[in-house]
N, C-alpha and C positions, 0 to 999 in steps of 0.2 A: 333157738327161739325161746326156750325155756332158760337159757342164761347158763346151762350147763358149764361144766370144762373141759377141753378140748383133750378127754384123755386120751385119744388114738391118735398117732401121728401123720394125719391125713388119712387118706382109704389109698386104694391101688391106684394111683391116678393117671393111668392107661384105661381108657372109656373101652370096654368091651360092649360085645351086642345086649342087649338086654333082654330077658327074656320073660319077662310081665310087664303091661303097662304101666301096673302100679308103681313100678321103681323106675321110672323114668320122669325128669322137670326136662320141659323144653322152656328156656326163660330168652325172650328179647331183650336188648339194652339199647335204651333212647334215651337221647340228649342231643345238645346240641354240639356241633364240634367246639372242640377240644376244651368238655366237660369232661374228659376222662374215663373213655367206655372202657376202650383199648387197655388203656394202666391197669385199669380194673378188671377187667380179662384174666392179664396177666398176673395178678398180686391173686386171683382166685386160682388160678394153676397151680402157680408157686406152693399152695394154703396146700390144697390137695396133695402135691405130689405128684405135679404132672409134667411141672420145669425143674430144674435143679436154683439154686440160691440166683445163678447168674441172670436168670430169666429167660433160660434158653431151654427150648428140647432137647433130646439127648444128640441128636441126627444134626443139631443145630441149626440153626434161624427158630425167630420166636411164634409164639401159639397166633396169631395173629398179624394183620398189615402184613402180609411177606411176601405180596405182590409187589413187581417192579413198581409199576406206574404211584404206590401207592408210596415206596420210597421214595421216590423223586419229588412228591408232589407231597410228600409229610402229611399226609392225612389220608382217612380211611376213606376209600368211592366202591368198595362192596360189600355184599354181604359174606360173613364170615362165620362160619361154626367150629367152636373149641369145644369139644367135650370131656368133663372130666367125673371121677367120682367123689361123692361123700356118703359114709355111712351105708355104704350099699344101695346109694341110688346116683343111677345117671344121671347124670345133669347136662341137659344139651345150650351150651351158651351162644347164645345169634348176636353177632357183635355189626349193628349196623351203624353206616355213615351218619355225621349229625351233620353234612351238608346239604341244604335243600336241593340241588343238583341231584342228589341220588335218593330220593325220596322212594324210586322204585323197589330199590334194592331195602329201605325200611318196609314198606308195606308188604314185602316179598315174606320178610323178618316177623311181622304180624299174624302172616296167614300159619308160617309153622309154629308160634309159639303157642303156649296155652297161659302165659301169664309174662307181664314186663317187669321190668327193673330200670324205672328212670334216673338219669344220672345228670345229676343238680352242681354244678361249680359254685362251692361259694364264693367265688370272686367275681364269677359272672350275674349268676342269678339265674331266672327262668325266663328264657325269651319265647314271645310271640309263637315263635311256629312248635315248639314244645307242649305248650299250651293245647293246639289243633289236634296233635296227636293224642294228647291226654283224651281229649273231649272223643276222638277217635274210639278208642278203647273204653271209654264209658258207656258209647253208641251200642256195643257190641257186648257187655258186660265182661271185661276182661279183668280178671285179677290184678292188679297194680300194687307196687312199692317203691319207695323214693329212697335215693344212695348220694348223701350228700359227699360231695368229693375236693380235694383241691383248700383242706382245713389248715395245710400246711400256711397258705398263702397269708400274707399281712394283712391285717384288717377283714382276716374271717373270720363270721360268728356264727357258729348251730346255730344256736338258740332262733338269729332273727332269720336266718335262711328255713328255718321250720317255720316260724311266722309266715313266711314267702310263701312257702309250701302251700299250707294251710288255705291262703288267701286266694293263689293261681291253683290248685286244685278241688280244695273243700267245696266249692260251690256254697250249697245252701245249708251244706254242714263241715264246718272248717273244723269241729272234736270228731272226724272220721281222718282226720289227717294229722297223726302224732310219734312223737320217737318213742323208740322200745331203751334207746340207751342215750347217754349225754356224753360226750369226751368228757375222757380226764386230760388235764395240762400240765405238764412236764411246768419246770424253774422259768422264769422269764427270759428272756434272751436280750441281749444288749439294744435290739429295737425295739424294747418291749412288746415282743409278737411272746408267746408260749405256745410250745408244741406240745401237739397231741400227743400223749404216749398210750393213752389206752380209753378201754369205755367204763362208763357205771350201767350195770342192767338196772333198769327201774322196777320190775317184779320181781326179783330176789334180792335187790340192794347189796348185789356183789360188784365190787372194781375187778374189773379184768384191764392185769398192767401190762404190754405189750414191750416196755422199756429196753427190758432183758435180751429181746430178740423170742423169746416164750412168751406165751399166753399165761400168767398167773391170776390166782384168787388173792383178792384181800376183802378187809373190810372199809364202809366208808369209814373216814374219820367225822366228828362231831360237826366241823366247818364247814361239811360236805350236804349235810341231813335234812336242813331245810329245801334247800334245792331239789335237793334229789326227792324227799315227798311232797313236796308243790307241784311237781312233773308225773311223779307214781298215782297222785291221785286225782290228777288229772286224764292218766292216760286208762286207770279202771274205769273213770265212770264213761272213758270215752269207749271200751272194750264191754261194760255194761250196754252200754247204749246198745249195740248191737249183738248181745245176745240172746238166743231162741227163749232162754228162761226168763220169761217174761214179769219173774216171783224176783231177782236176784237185785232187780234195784232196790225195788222196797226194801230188801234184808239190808243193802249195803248202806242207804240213807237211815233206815234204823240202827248203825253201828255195831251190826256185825262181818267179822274177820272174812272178807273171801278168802277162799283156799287158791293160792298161787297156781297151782293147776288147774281146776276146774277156769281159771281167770287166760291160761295158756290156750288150754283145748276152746276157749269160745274165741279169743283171738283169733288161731290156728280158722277157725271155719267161717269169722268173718273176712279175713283176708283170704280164703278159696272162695270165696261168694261174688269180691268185688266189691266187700260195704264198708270193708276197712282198709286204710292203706296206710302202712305203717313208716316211719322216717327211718333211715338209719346214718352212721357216718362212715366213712371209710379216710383212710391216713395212707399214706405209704410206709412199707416197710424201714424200718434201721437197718444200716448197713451190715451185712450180714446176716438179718432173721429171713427166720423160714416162712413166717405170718406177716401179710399187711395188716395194719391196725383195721377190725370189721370186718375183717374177710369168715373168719369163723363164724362169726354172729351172723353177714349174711346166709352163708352157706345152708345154715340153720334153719332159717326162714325159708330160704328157697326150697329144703328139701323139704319142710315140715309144715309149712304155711303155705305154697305158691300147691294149685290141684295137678292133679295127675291127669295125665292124656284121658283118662276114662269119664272125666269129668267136664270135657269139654263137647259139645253140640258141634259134629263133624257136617262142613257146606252138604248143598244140596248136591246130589246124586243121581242121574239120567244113565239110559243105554244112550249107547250111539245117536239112536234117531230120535231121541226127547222123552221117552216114556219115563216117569220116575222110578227109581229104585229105592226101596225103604232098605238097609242096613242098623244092624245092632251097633252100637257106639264102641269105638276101635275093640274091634273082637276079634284076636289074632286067627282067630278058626275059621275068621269069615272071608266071602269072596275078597279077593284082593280089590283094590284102592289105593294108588300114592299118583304124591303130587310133583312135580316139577316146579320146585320155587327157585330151584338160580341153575342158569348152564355158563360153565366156564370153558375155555380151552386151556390143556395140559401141555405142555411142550415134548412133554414125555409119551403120557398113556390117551393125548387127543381129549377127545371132548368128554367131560365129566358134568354129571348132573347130581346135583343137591334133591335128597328127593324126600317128602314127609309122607311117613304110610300112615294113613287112616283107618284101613283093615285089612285083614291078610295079614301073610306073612310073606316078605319076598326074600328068595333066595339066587345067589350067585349063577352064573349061567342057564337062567332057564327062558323060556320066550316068552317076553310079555307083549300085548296090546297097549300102540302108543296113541293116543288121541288128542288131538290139537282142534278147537273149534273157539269161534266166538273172536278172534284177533286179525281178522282179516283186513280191518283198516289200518291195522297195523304193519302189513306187509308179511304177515302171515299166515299161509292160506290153511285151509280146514284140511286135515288129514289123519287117515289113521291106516295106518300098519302093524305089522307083527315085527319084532327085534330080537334077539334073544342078548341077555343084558350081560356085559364081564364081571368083574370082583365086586365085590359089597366092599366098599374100607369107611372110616373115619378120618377126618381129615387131622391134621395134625404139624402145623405150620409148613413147611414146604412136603412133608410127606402123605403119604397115606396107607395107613395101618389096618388090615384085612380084616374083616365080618364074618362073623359065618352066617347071619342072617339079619334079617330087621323087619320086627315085629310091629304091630297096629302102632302108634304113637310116639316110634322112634326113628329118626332121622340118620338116615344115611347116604354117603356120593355111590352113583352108578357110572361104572365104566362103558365106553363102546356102546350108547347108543347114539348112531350115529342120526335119528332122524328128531330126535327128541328137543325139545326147546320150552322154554321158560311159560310155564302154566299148563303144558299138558299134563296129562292124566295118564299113567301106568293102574293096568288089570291084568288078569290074565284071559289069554288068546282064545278060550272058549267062553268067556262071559264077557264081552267089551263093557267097558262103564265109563262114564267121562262124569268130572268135577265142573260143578259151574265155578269160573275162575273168576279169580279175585278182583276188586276194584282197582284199575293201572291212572296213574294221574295221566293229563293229555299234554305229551310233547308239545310245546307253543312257537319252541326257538329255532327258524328255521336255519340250515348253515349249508348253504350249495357251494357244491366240490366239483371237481373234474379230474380225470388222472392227470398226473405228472407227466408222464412220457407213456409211449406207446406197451411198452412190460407192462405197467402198471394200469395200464385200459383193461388187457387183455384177462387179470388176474382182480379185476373190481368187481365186480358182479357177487362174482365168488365171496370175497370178501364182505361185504354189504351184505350178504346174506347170511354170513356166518354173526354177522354182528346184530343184524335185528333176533337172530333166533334167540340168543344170550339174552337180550334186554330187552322185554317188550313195551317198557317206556322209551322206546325209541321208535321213528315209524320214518319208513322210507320211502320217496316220491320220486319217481319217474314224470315229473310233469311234462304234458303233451304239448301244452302254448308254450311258453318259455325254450323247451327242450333242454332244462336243466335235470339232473340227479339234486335232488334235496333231503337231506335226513334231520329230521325232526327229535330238538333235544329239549332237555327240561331247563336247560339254561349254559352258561358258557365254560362251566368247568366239566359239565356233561358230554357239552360237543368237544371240548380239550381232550378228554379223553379216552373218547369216540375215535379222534384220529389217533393218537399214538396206538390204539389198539391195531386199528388198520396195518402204521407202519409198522410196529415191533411184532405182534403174532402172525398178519398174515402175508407180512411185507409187502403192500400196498401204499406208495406216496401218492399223497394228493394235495391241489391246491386248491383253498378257500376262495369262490368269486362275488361278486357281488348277487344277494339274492335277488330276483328277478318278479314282481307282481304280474297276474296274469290281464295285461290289459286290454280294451275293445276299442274298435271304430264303430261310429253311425253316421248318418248324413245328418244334418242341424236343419236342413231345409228341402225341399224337393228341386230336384235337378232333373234333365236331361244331359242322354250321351248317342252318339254312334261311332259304332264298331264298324270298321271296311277289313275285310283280310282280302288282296286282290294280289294273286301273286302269276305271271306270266311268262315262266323264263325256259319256254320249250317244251313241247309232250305235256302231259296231265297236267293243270293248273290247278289253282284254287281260289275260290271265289264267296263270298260269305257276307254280306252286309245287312244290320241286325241298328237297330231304332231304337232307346230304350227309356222312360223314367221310372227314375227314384223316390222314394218317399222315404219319410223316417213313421216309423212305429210304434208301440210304447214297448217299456224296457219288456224283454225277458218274450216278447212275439218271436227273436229268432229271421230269418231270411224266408220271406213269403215271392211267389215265385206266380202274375201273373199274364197270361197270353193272352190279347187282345188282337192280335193280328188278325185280316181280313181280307178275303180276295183272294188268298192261298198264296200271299206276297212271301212270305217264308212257308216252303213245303212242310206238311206236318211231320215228316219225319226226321225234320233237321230242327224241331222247338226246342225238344227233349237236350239238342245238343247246346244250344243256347242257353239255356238252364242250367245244363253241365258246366259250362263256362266261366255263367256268373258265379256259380257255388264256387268254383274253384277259385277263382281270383279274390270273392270274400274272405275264403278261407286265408290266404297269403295278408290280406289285409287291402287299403289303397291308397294310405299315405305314409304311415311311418311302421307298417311290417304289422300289425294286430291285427288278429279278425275280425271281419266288419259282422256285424249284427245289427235285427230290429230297423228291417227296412223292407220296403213291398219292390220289387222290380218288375215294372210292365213291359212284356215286348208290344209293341205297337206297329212296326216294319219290318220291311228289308226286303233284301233281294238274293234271288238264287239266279244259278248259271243251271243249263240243262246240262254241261258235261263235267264240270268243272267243282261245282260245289260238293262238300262232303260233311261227315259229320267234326272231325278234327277241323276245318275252315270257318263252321260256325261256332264252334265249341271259344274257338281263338277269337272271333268279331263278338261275340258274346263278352268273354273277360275286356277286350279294348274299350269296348262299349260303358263300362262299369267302371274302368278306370279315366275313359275323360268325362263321364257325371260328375265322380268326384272331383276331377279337376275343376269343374266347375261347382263346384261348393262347398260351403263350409263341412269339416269333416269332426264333430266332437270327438274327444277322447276320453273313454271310459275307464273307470277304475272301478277293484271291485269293493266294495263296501260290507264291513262285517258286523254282526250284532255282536256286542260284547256283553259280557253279564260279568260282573269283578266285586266279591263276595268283599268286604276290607270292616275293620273294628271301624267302630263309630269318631276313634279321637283322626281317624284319615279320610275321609268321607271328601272331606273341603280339597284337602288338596288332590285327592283321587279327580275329584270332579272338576277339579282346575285344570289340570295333567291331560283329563281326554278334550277338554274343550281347545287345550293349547295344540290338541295333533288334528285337529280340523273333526271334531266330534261331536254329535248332537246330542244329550244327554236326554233320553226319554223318559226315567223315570226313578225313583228309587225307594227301598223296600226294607222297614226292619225285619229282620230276620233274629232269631234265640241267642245269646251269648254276647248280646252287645256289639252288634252286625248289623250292616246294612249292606244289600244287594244293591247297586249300583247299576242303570242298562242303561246302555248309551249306542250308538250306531258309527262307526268310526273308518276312515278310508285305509283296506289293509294295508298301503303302501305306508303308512305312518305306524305300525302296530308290530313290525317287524322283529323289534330288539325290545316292545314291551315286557315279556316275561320275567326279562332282566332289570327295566328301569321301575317294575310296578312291584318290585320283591324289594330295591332302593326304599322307594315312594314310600312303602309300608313297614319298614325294617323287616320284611318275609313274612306277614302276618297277612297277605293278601292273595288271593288265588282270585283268576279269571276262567271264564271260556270264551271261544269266538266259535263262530258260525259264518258263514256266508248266505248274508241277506239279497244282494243286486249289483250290477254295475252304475253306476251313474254319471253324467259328465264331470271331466275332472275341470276345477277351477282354471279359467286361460292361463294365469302364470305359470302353473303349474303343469299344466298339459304343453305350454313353449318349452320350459326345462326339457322335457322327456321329449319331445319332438330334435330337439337340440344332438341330446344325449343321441338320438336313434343315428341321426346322420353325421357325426361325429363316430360313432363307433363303424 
């Protein structure tokens, strides 16, 4: 940060446990995919001393991505922790996904960090939903830095990719948004592109050449100077701006010399604050060095600039049954406190949980209190037990490297808790405390499966349940109408890899069916029906004849149920069964299998036998009864209708509001909202909304987020409702 030189050859870059919080960075890295989080990962191990040249661990495979599914599928779908050190501080690095499919596992990435590292392609730029998460972290006042990556590429430029910056970040102050250094550029190359070989610090006007495969000092040259102080003095007054010393502008516009440190140290504490965010570049390394270009210089920053776990405002804290808990802000002496931000399965050591302690200190084999609350729609129920937890390690591309403990504000995997899942809360066994858990985006995508063969029925359950505990942006449905299994994904590369987990960890095949809307029957008009059950074939009979109309309702009345009978024409102990009847056969549906709903049924007749009649004989003239009303009348078909609310930038508004009108959607109303938003509500039939999560992420280039709700059922349009009548008796 101060532009130093790298005169230690890395630190020990084996992350041991740490044992102050002060010497610990937990940093997140967002971007969008394939901005380069992952390279950058690795070109930071390398720096340290934590892979060898080839970019590999010692044990082999690399610090990151070194899950199957993730090489198959050549891109990152989890979250990932690489730790290594510099200078004597841990640096815990959270390498998450930039596809919005796993947006989970970013927000997972959030809650453990204490500061980000956004990572900018300059060949892509900064898209849409990069942006969200920015504004995200502003919400929350999170430390921020920007890693411009990918300078290699043709036609990339710092300079205007900082402009970029500036623009999609600075808000209402784009001089809170500036580089610490500028590339230097190697000879032009025959496409006239010129590569980066090193940086200029702009507060000490040293060139750091990276050429060599080493990090050296020079100085600029003459053709260098202007540049490089149009940028220096731009980036003080921008470092002025946000200094406590409220005296230092006036000194600096009066023309005098800031001291390059006192100009460090206000940096240093505007970026722990959140009020400055600095640009930096990163290159990749030459074949053979031991340093990417800007890995030092980040390094620097991160340990020197980004605050310490003790500096960050830990969520709020409850016992068990709700009463608050005040705690000292990560204080290793204090009651224990950690979180459950990611559970994986091991093939080896079983299920492993990722876990951020808060306070306390936890250590290897001892029994902790595990507590799960608040995810219940999510197919999680609320529990809390006692576990006693196996090794503390660090993870460390396919291995894992042993703890001896893990302190307030340091991150480490716990073995063998076999009951633990993704957002509970570890305490210890005689002071339970649970975490209020973090904000989870809402699954939209639904994907109904079934088993493959009868193995794979028997061993689904099972499965299913290992997989929402891991992810709890996933949520699993057992729907009762339908009698589908439905698991709810945040989009299609989400449920892609939803199932290969299935098949590959818990060896579960399944196949994808058509999902299924829960739809209803009513009558459209009032009818009559009766019911004869008259059966006479020797010894005991049965005998049950029952009178009935129908009415229709208004929506969401339900099956109203009433006796009119007179004269004692139906005994009164046989109504009750008549009722039973009709609920029953509503239930099964009366013309195409849906449950009939929002109708009044009056008995008005019938006849009993003095030996013969029973309650299963009227129970049965009761449902015939209700199936020839319907015979005789028109029968609507219901769908059920959801309120949608779809948050989208102002320049999509039009075609957002085209998009629902084109799926049969009534648009009620619409709302500016901060950031150049407009809330969008509209009422829309879910049978149309189904594969929206995916076509409204299209719609908006991912810059759009909805929710639905369920408002009513309604009748469904006659085309529409013939289709589906079609389909029922065809299947």
């Amino acid at each position: 940060m101060g532009d130093k030189a790298n005169t230690h050859p890395g630190a020990a870059g084996r992350a041991t446990a740490a044992d102050h919080p002060a010497s610990v960075r937990n940093v997140v890295l967002v971007g969008h995919s394939g901005s380069g989080k992952t390279t950058l990962v690795e070109a930071l191990a390398l720096t340290t001393g934590a892979v060898n040249r080839a970019g590999r661990v010692e044990d082999g495979g690399t610090v990151s991505d070194y899950d199957e599914i993730e090489h198959r599928q050549q891109r990152s779908v989890q979250l990932s922790l690489v730790p290594v050190e510099w200078d004597g501080i841990k640096v815990n690095l959270l390498d998450t996904p930039g596809y919005a499919d796993f947006v989970g596992e970013l927000r997972a990435g959030l809650r453990a960090a204490d500061a980000a590292l956004f990572v900018v392609s300059a060949s892509d730029g900064v898209d849409g939903s990069t942006r969200m998460v920015w504004e995200e972290c502003a919400a929350v006042g999170m430390p921020r830095a920007i890693v411009v990556t990918h300078l290699e590429a043709a036609r990339a430029d710092f300079e205007e990719m900082t402009r970029v910056c500036a623009e999609a970040f600075g808000g209402d102050d784009p001089d809170a948004v500036l580089p610490l250094y500028l590339p230097l550029h190697g000879p032009q190359a025959a496409d006239g592109h010129a590569p980066v070989t090193g940086l200029t610090g702009l507060l000490s006007r040293t060139l750091f050449d990276y050429s060599s495969g080493e990090r050296k000092e020079s100085e600029p040259g003459e053709d260098q100077l202007p540049d490089l102080e149009e940028a220096r003095n731009r980036l003080i007054e921008g470092i002025i701006a946000e200094s406590e010393d409220e005296t230092l502008m006036d000194r600096y516009l009066g023309g005098e010399q800031i001291d390059v440190k006192t100009l460090v140290d206000d940096l240093e504490r505007a970026v722990a604050r959140g009020t400055f965010f600095p640009v930096l570049a990163a290159a990749p390394a030459s074949d053979g060095a031991r340093q990417g270009i800007g890995t030092v210089e980040l390094l620097e920053l991160v340990t020197r600039g980004f605050p310490t776990p003790l500096e960050r405002e830990a969520p709020r804290v409850t016992t068990v049954d709700g009463r608050p808990r005040e705690l000292k802000p990560c204080d290793p002496e204090g009651p224990l406190v950690a979180e459950v931000v990611k559970t994986s399965s091991d093939p080896y050591v079983g299920r492993v949980s990722l876990v951020r302690v808060f306070s306390g200190t936890l250590h290897p084999d001892e029994t902790v209190h595990v507590s799960g609350h608040g995810l219940a729609d999510r197919g999680h129920e609320d529990h809390d037990v006692d576990e006693k937890i196996g090794a503390l390690s660090a993870p460390f591309g396919k291995q894992q490297r042993g703890l001896t403990h893990a302190i307030a504000g340091d991150l480490a995997c716990v073995a063998k808790l076999g009951r633990a899942e993704t957002g509970d809360t570890l305490s210890a066994k005689d002071d339970p405390l649970l975490m209020e858990p973090w904000q989870m985006p809402d699954p939209l995508l639904p994907l109904a499966i079934q088993a493959h063969s009868k193995p794979d029925e028997d061993k689904l359950s099972q499965g299913l349940a290992r997989l929402v505990a891991e992810d709890p942006t996933m949520r699993l449905e057992q729907n009762q109408d339908t009698h589908q299994v439905v698991l709810w994904c945040l989009g299609e590369a989400h449920a892609d890899v939803a199932l290969e987990r299935l098949r590959s960890r818990y060896g579960v095949q399944v196949d994808v069916v058509p999902h299924k809307v829960s739809l209803r029957e009513t009558f459209a008009d009032k009818s009559g029906g009766r019911g004869r059950h008259v059966k006479q074939s020797g010894g005991h009979g049965q005998y049950a004849i029952c009178e009935i109309e129908v009415e229709p309702l208004p929506g969401g009345s339900g099956i109203e149920f009433v006796d009119k009978v007179v004269g004692g024409a139906v005994p009164r102990q046989f109504i009750p069964s008549v009722e039973k009847g009709v609920r029953a056969q509503a239930a099964k549906g009366v013309a195409t299998g849906y449950p009939l709903i929002d109708v009044r049924v009056t008995l008005l007749d019938g006849k009993a036998h003095s030996v013969d009649s029973s309650d299963a004989a009227f129970q049965t003239a009761g449902a015939l009864a209700l199936r020839e009303a319907a015979a005789n009348a028109r029968i609507h078909l219901l769908e059920p209708v959801a309120e949608v609310s779809v948050l989208v930038g102002d320049d999509y508004v039009g075609p957002v509001m085209s998009d629902l009108s084109g799926r049969r959607g009534r648009v009620l109303g619409t709302e500016q909202t901060a950031g150049g938003r407009t809330l969008v509500r509209a009422e829309v039939p879910e049978i149309e909304i189904g594969r929206y999560a995916v076509d409204l992420r299209s719609l908006s280039h991912g810059t759009a987020r909805f929710h639905r709700a369920y408002a009513r059922h309604e009748p469904m349009p006659p085309p529409v409702a013939e289709r589906v009548r079609q389909q029922a008796e065809a299947g």
